[in-house]
N, CA, C and O atoms as CSV, one atom per row, in Angstrom:
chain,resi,resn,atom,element,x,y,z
A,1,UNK,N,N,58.983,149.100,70.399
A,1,UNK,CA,C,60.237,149.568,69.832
A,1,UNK,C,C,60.284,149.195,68.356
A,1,UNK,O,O,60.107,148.063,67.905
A,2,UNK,N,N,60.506,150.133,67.773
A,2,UNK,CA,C,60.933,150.128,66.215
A,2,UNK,C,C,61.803,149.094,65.986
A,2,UNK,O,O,62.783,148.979,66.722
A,3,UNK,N,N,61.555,148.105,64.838
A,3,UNK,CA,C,63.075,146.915,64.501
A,3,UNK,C,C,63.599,147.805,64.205
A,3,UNK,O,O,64.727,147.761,64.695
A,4,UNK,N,N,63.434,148.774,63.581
A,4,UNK,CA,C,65.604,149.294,63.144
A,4,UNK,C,C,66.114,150.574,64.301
A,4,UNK,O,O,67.269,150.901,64.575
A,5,UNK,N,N,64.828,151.133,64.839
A,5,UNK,CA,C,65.626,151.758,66.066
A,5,UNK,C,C,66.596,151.416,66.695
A,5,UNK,O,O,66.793,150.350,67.279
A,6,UNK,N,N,67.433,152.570,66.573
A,6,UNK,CA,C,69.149,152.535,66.860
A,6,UNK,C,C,70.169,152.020,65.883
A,6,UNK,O,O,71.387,152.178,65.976
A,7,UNK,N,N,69.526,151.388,64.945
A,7,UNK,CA,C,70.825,151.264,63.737
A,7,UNK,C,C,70.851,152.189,62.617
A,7,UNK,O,O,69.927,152.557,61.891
A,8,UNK,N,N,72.346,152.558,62.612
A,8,UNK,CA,C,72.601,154.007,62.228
A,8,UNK,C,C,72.895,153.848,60.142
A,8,UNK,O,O,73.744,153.187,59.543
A,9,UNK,N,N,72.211,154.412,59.801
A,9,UNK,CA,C,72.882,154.880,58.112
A,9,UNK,C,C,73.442,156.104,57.646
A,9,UNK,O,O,73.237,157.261,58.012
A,10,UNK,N,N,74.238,155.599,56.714
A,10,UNK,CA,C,74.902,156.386,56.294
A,10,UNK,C,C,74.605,156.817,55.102
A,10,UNK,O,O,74.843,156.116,54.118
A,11,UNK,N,N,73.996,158.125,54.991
A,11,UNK,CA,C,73.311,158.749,53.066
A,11,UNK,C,C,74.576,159.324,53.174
A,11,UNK,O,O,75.180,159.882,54.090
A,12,UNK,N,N,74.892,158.985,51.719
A,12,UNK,CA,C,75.405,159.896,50.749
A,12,UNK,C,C,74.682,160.210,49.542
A,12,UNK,O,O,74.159,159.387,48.790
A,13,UNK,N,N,74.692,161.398,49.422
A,13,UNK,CA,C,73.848,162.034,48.119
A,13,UNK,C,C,74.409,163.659,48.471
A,13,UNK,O,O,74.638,164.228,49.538
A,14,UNK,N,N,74.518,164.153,46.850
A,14,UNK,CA,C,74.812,165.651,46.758
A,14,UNK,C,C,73.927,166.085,46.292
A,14,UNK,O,O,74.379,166.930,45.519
A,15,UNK,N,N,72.301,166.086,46.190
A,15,UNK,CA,C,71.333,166.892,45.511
A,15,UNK,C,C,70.742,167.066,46.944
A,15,UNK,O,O,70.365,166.177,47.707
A,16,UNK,N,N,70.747,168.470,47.142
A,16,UNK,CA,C,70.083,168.720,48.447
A,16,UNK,C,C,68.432,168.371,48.701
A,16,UNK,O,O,68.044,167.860,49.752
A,17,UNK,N,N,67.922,168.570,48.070
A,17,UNK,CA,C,66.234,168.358,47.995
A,17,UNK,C,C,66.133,166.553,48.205
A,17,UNK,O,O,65.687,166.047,49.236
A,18,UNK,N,N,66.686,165.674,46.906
A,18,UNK,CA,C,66.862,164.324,47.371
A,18,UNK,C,C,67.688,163.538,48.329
A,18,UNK,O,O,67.777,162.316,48.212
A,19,UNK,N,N,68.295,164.193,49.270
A,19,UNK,CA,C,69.069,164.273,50.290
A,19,UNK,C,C,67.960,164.210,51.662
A,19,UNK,O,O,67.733,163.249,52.398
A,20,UNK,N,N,67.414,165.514,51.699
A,20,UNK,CA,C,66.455,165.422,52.330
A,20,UNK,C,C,65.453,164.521,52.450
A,20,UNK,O,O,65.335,163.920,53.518
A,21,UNK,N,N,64.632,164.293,51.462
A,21,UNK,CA,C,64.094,163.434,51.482
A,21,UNK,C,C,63.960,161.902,51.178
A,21,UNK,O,O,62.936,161.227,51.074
A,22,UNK,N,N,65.460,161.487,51.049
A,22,UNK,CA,C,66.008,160.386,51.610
A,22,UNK,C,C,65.868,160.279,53.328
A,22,UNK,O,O,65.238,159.485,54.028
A,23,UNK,N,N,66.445,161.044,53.556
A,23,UNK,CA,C,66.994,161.234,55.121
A,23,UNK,C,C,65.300,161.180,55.540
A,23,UNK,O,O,64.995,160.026,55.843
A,24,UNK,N,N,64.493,161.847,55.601
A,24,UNK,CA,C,63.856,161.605,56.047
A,24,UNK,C,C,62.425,160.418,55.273
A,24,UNK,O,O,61.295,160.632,55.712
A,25,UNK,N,N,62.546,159.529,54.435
A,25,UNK,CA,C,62.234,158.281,54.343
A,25,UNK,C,C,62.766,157.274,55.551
A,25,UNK,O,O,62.046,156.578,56.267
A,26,UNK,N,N,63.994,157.361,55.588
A,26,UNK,CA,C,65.112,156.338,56.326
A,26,UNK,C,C,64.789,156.529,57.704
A,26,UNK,O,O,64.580,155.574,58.452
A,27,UNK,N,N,64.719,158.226,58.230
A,27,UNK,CA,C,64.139,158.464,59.612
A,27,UNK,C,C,62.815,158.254,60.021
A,27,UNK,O,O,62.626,158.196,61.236
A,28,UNK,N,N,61.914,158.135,59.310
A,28,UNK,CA,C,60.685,157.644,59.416
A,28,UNK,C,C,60.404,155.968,59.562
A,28,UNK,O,O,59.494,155.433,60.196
A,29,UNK,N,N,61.497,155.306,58.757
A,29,UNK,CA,C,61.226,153.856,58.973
A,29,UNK,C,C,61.694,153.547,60.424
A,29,UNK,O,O,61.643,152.405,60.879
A,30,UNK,N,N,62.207,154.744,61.217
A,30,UNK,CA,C,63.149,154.385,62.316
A,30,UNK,C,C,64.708,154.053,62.322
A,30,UNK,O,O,65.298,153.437,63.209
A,31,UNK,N,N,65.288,154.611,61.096
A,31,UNK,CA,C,67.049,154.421,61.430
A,31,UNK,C,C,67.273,155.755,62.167
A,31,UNK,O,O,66.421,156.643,62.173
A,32,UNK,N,N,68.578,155.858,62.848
A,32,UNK,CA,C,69.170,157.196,62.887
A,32,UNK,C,C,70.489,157.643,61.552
A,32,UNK,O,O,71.548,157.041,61.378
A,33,UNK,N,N,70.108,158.557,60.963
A,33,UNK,CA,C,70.902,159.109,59.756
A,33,UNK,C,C,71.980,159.904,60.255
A,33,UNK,O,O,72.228,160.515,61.295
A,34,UNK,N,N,72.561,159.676,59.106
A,34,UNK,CA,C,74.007,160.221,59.296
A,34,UNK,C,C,74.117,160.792,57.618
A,34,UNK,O,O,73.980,159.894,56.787
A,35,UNK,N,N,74.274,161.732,57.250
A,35,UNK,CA,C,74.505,161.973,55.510
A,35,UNK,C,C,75.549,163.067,55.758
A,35,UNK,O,O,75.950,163.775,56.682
A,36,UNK,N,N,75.826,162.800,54.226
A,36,UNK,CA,C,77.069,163.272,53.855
A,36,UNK,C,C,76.840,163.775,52.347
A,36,UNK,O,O,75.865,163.341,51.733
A,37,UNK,N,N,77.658,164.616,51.787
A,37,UNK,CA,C,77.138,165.110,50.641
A,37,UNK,C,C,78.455,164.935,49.106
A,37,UNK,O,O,78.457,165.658,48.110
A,38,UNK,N,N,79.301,163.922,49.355
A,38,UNK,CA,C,80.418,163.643,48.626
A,38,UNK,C,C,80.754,162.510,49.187
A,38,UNK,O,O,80.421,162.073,50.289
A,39,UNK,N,N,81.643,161.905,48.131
A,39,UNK,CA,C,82.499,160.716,48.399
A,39,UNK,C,C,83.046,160.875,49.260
A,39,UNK,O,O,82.769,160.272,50.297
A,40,UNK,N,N,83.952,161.670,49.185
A,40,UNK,CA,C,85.212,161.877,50.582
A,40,UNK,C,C,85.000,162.260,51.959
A,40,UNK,O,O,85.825,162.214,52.871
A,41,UNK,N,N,83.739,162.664,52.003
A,41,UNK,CA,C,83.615,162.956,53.546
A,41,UNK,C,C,83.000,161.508,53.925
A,41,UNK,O,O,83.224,161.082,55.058
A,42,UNK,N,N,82.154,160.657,52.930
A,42,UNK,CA,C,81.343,159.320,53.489
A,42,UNK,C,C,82.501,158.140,53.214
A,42,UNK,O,O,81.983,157.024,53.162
A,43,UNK,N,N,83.882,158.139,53.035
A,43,UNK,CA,C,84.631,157.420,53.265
A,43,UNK,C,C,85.398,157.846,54.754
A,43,UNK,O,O,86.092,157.082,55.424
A,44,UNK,N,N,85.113,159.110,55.039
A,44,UNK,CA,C,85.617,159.998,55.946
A,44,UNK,C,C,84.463,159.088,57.197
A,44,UNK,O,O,85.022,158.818,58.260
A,45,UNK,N,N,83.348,158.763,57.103
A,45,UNK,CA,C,82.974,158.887,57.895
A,45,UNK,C,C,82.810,157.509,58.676
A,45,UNK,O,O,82.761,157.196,59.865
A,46,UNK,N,N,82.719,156.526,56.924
A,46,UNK,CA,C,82.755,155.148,57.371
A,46,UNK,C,C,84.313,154.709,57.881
A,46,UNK,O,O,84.421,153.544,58.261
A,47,UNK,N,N,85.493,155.536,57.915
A,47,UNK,CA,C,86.472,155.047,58.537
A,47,UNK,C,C,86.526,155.209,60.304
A,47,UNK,O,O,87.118,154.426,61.046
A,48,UNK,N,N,85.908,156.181,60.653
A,48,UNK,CA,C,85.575,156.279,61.915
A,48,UNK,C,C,85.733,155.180,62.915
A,48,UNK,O,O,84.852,154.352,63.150
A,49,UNK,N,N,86.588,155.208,63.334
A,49,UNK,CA,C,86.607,154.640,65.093
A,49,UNK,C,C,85.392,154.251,65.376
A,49,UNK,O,O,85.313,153.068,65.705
A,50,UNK,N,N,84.253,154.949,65.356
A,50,UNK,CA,C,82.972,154.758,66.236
A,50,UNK,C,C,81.640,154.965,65.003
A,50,UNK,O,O,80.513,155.413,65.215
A,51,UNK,N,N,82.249,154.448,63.629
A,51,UNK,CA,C,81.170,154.476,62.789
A,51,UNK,C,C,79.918,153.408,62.664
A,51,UNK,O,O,78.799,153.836,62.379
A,52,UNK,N,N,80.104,152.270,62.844
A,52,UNK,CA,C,79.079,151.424,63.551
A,52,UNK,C,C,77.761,151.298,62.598
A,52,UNK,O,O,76.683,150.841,62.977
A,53,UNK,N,N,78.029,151.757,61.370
A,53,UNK,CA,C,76.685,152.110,60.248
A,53,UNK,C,C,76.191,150.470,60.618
A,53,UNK,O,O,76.791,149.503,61.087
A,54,UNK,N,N,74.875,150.688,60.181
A,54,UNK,CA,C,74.202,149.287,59.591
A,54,UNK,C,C,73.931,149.137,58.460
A,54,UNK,O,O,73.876,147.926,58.242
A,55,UNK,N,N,73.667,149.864,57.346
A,55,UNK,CA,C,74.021,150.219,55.735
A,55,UNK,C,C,74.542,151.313,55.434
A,55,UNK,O,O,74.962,152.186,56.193
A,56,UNK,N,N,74.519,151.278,54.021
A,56,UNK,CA,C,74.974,152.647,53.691
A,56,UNK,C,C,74.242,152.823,52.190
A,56,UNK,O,O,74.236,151.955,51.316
A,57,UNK,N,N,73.531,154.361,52.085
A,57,UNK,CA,C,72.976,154.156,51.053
A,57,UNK,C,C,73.834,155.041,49.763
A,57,UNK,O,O,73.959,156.175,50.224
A,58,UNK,N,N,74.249,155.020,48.851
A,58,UNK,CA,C,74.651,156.109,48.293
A,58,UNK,C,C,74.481,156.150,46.695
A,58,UNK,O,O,74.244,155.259,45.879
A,59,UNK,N,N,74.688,157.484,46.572
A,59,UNK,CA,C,74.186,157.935,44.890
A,59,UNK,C,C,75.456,158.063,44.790
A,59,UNK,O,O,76.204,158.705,45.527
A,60,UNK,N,N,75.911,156.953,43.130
A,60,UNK,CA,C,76.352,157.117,42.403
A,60,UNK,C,C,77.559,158.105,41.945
A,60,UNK,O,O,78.775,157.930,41.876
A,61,UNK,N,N,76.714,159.225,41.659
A,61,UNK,CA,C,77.136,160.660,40.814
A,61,UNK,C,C,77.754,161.318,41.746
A,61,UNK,O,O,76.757,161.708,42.352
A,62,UNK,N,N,78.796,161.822,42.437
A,62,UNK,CA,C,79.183,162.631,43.590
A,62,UNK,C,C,80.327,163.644,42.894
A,62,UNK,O,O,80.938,163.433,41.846
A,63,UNK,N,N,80.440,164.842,43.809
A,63,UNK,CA,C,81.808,165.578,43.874
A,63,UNK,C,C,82.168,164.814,45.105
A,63,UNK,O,O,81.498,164.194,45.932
A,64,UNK,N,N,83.732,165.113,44.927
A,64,UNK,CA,C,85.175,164.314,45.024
A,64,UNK,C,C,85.683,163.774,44.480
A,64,UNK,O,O,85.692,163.978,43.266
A,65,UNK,N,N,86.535,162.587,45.147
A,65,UNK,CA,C,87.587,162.385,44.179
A,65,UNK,C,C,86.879,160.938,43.557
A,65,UNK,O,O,87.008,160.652,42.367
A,66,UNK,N,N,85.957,159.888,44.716
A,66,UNK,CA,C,85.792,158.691,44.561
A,66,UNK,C,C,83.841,159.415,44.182
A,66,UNK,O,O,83.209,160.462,44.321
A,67,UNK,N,N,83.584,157.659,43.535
A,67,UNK,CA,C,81.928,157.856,42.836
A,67,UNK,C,C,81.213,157.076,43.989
A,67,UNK,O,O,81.665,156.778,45.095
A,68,UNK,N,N,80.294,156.885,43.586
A,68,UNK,CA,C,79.255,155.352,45.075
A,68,UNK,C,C,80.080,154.461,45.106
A,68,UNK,O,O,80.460,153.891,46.129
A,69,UNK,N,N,80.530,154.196,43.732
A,69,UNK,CA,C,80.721,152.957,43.602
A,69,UNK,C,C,81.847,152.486,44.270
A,69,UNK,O,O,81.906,151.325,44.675
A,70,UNK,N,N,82.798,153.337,44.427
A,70,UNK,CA,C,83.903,153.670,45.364
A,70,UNK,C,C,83.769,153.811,46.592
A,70,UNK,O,O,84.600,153.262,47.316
A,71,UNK,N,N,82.735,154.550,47.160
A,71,UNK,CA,C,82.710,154.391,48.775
A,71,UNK,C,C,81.959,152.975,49.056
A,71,UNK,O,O,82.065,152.410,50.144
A,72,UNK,N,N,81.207,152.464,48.004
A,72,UNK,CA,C,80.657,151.155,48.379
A,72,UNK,C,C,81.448,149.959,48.820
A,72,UNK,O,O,81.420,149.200,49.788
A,73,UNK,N,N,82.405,150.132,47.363
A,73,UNK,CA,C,83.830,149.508,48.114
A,73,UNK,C,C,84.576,149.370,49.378
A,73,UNK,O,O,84.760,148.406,50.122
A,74,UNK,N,N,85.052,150.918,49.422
A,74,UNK,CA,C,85.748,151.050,50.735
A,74,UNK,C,C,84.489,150.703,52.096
A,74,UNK,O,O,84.824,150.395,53.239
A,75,UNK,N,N,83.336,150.815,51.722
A,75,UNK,CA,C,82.324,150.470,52.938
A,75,UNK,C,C,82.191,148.703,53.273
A,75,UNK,O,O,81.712,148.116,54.243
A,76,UNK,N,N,82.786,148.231,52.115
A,76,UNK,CA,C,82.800,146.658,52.234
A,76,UNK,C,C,84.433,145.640,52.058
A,76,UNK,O,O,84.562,144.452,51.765
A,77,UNK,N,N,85.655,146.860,52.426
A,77,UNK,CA,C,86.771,146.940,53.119
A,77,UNK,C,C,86.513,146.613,54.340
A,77,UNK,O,O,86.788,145.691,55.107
A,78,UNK,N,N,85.670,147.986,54.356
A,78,UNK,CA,C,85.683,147.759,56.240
A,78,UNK,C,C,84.564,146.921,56.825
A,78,UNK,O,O,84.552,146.502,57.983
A,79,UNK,N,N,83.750,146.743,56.035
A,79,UNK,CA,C,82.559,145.670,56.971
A,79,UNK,C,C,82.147,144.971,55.613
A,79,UNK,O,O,81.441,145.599,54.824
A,80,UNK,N,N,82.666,143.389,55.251
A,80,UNK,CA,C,82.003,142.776,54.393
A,80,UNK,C,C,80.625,142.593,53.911
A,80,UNK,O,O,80.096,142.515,52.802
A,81,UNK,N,N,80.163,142.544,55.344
A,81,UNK,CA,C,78.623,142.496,54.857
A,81,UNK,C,C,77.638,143.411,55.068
A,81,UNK,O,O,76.466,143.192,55.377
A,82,UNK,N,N,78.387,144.827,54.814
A,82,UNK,CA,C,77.468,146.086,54.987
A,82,UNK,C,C,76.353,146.077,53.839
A,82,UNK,O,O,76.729,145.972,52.672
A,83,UNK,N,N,74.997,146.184,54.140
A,83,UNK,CA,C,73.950,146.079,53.000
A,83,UNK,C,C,74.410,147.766,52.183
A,83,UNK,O,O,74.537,148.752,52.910
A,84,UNK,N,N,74.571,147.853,50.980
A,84,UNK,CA,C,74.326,148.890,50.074
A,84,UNK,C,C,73.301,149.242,49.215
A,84,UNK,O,O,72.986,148.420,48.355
A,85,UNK,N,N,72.683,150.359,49.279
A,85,UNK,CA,C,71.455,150.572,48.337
A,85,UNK,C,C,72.501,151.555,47.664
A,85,UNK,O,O,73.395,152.058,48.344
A,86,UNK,N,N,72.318,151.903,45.844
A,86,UNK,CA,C,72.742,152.469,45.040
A,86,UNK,C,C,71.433,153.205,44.689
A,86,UNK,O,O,70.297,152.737,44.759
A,87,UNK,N,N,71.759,154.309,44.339
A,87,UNK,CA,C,70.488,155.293,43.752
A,87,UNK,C,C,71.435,155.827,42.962
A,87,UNK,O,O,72.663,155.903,43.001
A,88,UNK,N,N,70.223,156.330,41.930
A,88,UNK,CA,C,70.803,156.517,40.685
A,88,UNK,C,C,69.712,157.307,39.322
A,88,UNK,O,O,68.619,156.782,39.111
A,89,UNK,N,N,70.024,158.217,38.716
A,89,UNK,CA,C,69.310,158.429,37.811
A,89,UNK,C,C,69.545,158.198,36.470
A,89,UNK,O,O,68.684,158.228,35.590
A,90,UNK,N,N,71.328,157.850,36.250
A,90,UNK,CA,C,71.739,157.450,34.931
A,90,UNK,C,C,72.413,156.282,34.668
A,90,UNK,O,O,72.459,155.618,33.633
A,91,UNK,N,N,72.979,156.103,35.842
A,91,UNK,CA,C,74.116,154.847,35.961
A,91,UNK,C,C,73.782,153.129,36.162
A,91,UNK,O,O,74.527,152.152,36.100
A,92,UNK,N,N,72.732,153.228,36.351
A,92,UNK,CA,C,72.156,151.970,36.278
A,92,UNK,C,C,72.802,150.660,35.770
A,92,UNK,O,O,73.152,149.634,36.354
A,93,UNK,N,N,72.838,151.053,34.480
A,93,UNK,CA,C,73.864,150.046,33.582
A,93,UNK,C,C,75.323,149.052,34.031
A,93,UNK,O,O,75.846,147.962,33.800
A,94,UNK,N,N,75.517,150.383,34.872
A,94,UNK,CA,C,76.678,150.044,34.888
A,94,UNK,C,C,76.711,149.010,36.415
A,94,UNK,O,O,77.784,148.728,36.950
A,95,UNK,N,N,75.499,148.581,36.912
A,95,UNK,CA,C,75.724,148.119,38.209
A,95,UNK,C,C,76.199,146.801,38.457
A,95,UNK,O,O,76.698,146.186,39.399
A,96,UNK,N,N,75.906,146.611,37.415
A,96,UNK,CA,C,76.158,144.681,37.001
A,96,UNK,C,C,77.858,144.588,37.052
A,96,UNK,O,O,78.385,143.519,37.359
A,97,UNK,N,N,78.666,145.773,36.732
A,97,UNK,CA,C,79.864,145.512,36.521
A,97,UNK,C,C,80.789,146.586,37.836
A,97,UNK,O,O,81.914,146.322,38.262
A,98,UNK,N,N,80.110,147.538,38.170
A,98,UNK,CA,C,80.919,148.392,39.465
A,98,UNK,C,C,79.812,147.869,40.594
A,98,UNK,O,O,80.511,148.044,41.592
A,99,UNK,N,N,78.679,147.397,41.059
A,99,UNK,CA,C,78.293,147.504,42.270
A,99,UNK,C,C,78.826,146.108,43.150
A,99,UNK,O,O,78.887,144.961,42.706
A,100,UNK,N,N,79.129,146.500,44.310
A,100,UNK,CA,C,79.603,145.807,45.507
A,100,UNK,C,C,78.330,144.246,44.940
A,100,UNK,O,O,77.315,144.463,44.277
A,101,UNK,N,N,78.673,143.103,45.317
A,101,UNK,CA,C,77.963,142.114,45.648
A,101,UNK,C,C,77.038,141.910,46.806
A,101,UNK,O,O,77.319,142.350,47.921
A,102,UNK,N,N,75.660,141.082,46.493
A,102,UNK,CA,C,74.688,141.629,47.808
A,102,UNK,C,C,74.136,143.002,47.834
A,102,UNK,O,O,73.485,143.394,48.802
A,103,UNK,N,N,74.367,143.718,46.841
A,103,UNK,CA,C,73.394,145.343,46.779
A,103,UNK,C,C,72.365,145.271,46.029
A,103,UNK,O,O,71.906,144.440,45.246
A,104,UNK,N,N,72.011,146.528,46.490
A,104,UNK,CA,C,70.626,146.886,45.675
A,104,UNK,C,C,71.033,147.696,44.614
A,104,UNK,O,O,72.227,147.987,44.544
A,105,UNK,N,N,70.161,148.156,43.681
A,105,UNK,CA,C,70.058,149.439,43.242
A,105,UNK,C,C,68.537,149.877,43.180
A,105,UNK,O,O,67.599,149.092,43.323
A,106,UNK,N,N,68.429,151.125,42.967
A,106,UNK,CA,C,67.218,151.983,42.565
A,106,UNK,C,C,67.051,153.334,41.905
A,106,UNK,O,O,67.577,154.284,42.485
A,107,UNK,N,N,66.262,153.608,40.543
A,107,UNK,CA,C,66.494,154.088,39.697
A,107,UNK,C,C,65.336,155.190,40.618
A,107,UNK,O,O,64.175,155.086,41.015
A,108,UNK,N,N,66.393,156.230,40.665
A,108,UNK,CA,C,66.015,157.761,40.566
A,108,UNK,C,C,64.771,158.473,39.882
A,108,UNK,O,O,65.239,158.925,38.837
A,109,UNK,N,N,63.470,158.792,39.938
A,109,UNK,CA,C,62.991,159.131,41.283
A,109,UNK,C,C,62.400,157.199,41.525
A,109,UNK,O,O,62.115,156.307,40.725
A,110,UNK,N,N,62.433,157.258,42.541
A,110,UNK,CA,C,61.631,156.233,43.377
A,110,UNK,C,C,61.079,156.645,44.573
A,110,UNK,O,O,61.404,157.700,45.118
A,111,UNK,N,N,60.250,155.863,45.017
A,111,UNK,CA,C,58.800,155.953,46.028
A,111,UNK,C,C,59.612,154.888,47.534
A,111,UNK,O,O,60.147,153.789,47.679
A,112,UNK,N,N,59.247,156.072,48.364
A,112,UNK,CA,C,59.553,155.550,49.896
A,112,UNK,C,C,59.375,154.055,49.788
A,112,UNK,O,O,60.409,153.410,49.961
A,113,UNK,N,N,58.097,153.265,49.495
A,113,UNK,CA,C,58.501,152.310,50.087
A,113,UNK,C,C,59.563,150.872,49.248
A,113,UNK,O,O,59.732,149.711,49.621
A,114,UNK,N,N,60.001,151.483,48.251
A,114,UNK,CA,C,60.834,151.213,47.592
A,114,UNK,C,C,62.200,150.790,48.269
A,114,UNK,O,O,62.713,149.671,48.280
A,115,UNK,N,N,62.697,152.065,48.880
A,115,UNK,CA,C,63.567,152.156,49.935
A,115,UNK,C,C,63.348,151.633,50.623
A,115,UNK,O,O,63.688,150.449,50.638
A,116,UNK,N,N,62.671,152.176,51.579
A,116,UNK,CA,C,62.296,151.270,52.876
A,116,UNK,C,C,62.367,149.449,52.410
A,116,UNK,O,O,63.015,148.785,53.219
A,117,UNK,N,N,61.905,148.837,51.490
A,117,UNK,CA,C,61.769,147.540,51.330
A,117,UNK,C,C,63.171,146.996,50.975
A,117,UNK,O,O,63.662,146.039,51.573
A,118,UNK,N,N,63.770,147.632,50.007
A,118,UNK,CA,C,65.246,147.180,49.573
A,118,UNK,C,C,66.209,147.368,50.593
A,118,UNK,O,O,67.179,146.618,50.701
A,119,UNK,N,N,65.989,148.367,51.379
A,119,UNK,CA,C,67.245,148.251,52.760
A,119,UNK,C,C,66.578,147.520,53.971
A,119,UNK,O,O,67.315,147.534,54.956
A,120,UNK,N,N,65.497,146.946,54.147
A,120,UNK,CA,C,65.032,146.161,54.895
A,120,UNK,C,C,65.324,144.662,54.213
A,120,UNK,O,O,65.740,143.830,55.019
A,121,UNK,N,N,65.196,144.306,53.129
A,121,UNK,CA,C,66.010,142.966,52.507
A,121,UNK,C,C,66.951,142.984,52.809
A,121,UNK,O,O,67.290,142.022,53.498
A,122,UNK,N,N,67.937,143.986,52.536
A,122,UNK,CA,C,69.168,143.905,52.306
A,122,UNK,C,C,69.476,143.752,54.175
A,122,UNK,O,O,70.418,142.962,54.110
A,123,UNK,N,N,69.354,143.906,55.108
A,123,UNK,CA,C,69.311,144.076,56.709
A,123,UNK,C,C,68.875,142.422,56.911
A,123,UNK,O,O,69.572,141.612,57.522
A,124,UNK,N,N,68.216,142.269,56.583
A,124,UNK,CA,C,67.610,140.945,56.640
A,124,UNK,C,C,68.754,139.283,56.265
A,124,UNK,O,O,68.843,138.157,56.755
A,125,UNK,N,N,69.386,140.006,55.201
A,125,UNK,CA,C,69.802,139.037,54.680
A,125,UNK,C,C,71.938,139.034,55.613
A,125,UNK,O,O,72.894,138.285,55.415
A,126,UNK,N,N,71.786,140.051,56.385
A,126,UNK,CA,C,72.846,140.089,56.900
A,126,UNK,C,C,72.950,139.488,58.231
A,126,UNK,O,O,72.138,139.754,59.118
A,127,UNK,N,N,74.318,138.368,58.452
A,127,UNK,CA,C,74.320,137.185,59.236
A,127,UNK,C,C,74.451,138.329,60.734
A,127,UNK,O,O,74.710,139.530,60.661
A,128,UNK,N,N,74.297,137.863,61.492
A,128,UNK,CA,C,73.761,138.525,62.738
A,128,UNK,C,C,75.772,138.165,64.025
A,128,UNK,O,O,75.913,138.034,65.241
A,129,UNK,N,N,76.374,138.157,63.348
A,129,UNK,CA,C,77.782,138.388,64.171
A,129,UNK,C,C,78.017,139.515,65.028
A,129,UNK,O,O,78.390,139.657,66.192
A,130,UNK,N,N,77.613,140.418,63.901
A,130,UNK,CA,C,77.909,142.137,65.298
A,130,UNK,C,C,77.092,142.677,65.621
A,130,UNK,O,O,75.969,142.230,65.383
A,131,UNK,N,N,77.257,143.940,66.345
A,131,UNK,CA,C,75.922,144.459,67.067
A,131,UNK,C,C,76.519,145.870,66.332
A,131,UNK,O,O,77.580,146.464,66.524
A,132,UNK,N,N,75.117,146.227,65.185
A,132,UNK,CA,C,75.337,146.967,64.450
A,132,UNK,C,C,74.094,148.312,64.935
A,132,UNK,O,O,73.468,149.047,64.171
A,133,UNK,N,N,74.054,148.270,66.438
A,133,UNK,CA,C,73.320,149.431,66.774
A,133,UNK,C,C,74.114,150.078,67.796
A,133,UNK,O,O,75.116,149.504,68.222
A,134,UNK,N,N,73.766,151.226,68.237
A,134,UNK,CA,C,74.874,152.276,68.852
A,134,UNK,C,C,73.949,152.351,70.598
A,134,UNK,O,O,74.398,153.052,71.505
């Protein structure tokens, strides 16, 4: 059995091509994905009754109303110690002063195992209280 088989993520990203192939980096390491293509539907989704994510990865740059940096927030409302990966092709700068505490970032394009390694730290370093698989 896969270590991350059965713990679920949540992509957000609006560039369809890097969407994809996020989603399927993340499905290959063994998560089950969940993406979303705006802020408002991935606050939509992490409010869920039965959302249960084990991270959440999201870009930055979105249509709607809120940015990453905003659903990162509201993703660490609802679960303090949700691991966040930030992707990004311009915003970088700014992570030191909008990103959630305990995140990653990664500068746009980056290489699978990039990902794969920074949301496997970030999983790693989270205290083991809930059962964050479905």
């Amino acid at each position: 059995m896969d270590v991350f088989e059965k713990q679920r993520v949540l992509i957000a990203e609006d560039e369809g091509l890097i969407l994809i192939a996020v989603e399927q980096m993340v499905e290959d390491a063994g998560f089950i994905v969940v993406s979303v293509t705006n802020g408002d539907d991935a606050v939509r989704e992490l409010e869920r009754d039965d959302a249960n994510f084990s991270a959440l990865i999201t870009d930055i740059r979105m249509p709607g109303k809120g940015s990453g940096w905003d659903v990162a927030r509201r993703a660490r409302q609802i679960s303090p110690t949700l691991p966040v990966v930030y992707m990004t092709g311009d915003s970088a700068s700014e992570w030191a002063a909008q990103g959630v505490p305990n995140s990653t970032l990664l500068q746009k394009p980056f290489a699978e195992a990039q990902l794969v390694t920074a949301l496997s730290l970030l999983l790693n370093q989270v205290p083991p209280t809930g059962d964050n698989t479905v």
